[in-house]
C-alpha positions in Angstrom: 21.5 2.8 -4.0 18.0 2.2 -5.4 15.1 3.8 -4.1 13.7 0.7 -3.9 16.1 -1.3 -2.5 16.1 1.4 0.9 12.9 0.7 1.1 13.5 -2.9 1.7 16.5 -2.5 4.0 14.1 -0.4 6.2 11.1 -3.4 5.9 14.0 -5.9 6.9 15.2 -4.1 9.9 13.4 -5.0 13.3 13.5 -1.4 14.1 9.6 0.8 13.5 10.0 3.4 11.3 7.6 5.8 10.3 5.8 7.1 7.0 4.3 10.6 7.4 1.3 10.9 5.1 1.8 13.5 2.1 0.2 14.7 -0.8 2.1 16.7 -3.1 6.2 16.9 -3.7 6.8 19.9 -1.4 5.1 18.4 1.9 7.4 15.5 0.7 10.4 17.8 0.8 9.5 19.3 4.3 9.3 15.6 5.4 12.9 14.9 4.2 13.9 17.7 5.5 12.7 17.1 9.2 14.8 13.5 8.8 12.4 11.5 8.2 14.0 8.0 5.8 10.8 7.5 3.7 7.5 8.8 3.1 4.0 7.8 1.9 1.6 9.4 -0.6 -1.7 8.7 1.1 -4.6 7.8 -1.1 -7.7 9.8 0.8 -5.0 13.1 0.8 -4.4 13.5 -2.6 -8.2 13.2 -3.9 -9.4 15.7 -1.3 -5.9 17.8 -2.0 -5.9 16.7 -6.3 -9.5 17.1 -6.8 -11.6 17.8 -4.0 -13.3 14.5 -3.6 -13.8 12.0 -0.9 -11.8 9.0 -0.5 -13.6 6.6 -2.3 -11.7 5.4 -5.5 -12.7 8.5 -7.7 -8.8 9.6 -9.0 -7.8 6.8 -11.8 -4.6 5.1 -12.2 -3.0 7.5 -14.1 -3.4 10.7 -11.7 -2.3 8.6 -8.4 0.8 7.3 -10.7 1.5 11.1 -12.4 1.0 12.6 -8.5 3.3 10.0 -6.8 6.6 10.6 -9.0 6.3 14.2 -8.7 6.6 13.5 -5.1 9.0 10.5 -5.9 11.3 12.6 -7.9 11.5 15.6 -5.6 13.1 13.9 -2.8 15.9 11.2 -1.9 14.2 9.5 0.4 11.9 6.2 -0.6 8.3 6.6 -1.1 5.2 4.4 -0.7 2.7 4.9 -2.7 -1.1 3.8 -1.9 -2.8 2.0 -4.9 -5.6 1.4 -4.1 -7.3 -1.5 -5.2 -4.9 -1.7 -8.1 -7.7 -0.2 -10.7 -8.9 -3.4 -12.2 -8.5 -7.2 -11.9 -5.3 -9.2 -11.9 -4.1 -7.7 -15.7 -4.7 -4.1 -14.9 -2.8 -4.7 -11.8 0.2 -5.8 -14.1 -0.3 -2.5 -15.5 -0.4 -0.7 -12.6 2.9 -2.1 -10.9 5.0 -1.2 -14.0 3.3 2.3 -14.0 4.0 3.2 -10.1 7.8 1.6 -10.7 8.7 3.7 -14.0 7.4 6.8 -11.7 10.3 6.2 -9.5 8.0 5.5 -6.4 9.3 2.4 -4.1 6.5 0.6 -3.2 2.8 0.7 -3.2 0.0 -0.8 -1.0 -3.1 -2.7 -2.9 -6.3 -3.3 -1.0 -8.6 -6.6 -1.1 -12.0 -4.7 -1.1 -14.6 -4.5 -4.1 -14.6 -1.7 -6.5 -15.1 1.3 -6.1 -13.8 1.1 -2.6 -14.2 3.3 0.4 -11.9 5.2 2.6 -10.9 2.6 5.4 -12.3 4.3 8.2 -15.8 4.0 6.7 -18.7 1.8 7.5 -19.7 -0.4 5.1 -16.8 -1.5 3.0 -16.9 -4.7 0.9 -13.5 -7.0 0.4 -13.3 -9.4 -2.8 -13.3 -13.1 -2.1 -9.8 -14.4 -1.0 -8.9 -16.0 -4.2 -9.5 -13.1 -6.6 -7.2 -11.2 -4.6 -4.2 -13.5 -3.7 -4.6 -13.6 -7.8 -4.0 -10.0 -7.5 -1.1 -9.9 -5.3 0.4 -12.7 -7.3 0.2 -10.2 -10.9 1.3 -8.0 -8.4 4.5 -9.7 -7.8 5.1 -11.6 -11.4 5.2 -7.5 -12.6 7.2 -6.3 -10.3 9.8 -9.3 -10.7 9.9 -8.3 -14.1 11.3 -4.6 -13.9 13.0 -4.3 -10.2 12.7 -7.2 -7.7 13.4 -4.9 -4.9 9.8 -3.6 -5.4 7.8 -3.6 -2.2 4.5 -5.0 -2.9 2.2 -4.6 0.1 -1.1 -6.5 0.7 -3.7 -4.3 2.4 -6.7 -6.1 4.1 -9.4 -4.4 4.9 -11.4 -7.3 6.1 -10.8 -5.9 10.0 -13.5 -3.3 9.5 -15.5 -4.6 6.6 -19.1 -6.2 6.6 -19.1 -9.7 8.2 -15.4 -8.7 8.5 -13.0 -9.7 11.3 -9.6 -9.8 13.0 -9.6 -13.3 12.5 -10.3 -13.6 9.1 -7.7 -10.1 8.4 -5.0 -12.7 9.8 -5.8 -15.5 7.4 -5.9 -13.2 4.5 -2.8 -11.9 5.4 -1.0 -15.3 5.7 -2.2 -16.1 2.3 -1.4 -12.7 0.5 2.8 -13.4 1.7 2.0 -17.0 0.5 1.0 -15.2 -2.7 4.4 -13.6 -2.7 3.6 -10.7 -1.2 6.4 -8.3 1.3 4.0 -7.4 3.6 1.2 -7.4 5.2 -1.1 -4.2 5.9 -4.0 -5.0 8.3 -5.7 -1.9 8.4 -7.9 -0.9 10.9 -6.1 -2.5 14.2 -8.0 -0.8 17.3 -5.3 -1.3 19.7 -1.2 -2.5 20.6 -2.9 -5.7 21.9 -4.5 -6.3 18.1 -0.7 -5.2 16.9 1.5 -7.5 18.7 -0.6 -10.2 17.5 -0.9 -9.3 14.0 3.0 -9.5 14.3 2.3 -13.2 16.2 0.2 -14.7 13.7 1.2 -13.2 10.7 4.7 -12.9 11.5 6.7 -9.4 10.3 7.4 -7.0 8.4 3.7 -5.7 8.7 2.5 -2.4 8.6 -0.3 -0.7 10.4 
């Protein structure tokens, strides 16, 4: 069975499961090895583990993609992939998709917020208007369908912690982006189980948090 299409048997269960962070192909052999059934190559690890740097959209394209199918390849187990904020507009995007699929990896996550972007814990970040990025997710999704539909493409708001931000406005995003095509919906920044149960009310699921 695909890698991707796991994936998408674990989104489509109602069951949590869990995506230990990694940064290189042997954490993502330990994390195999423990049991876990997929894994994620987090975006803030592998610049401070690649090249030292903060979290703040400094690797390009290329090293992410290079990166996550070392760590795709190692293992038999699916891997998500962050993506940032897809390294350009709605063509680079395109670009992007068919790069992170030919590496093997299962899925990705792309973020609404302006470029260069900042490590979602931090004060201050900036998300594109709603339309520029529900053009992205739809790229997103018109690449993907043309290489393996099993893909997961998953919209990342970061409109929760952002300036003039709010939960609110992260749930309307979030519809829209699935409207857009999108699997699911990653509201980042959810301060407690309350703010979870109703992401999963308004939105509806898969989500991830």
């Amino acid at each position: 069975m695909k890698q991707t299409t796991k994936l998408r048997q674990l989104f489509d269960r109602p069951e949590i499961f869990v995506l230990p962070g990694c940064v290189n192909a042997f954490e993502t052999q330990l994390v195999e090895w423990i049991g876990y059934e997929a894994c994620y190559m987090t975006g803030a690890g592998t610049s401070g583990a690649l090249a030292g740097l903060p979290d703040a959209g400094l690797l390009t394209m290329s090293e992410m993609v290079t990166n996550a199918g070392y760590m795709a390849q190692s293992v038999d187990i699916p891997l998500v992939s962050d993506a940032d904020t897809g390294y350009g507009n709605a063509i680079n995007v395109r670009r992007t998709v068919h790069a992170f699929i030919r590496a093997g990896v299962a899925g990705i996550h792309i973020e609404d917020q302006v470029a260069p972007k900042r490590c979602g814990f931090v004060a201050g970040k900036q998300v594109v208007p709603t339309d520029e990025a529900v053009g992205k997710y739809r790229a997103a999704v018109d690449a993907r369908n043309e290489l393996d539909e099993d893909f997961i493409i998953i919209a990342r708001t970061d409109c929760r912690g952002a300036v003039d931000g709010s939960l609110e406005e992260a749930f309307e995003r979030s519809k829209a982006y699935r409207q857009a095509g999108a699997d699911i919906a990653y509201v980042e920044g959810l301060q407690s189980m309350e703010e979870v149960r109703a992401a999963v009310a308004e939105v509806g699921p898969p989500i991830m948090f």
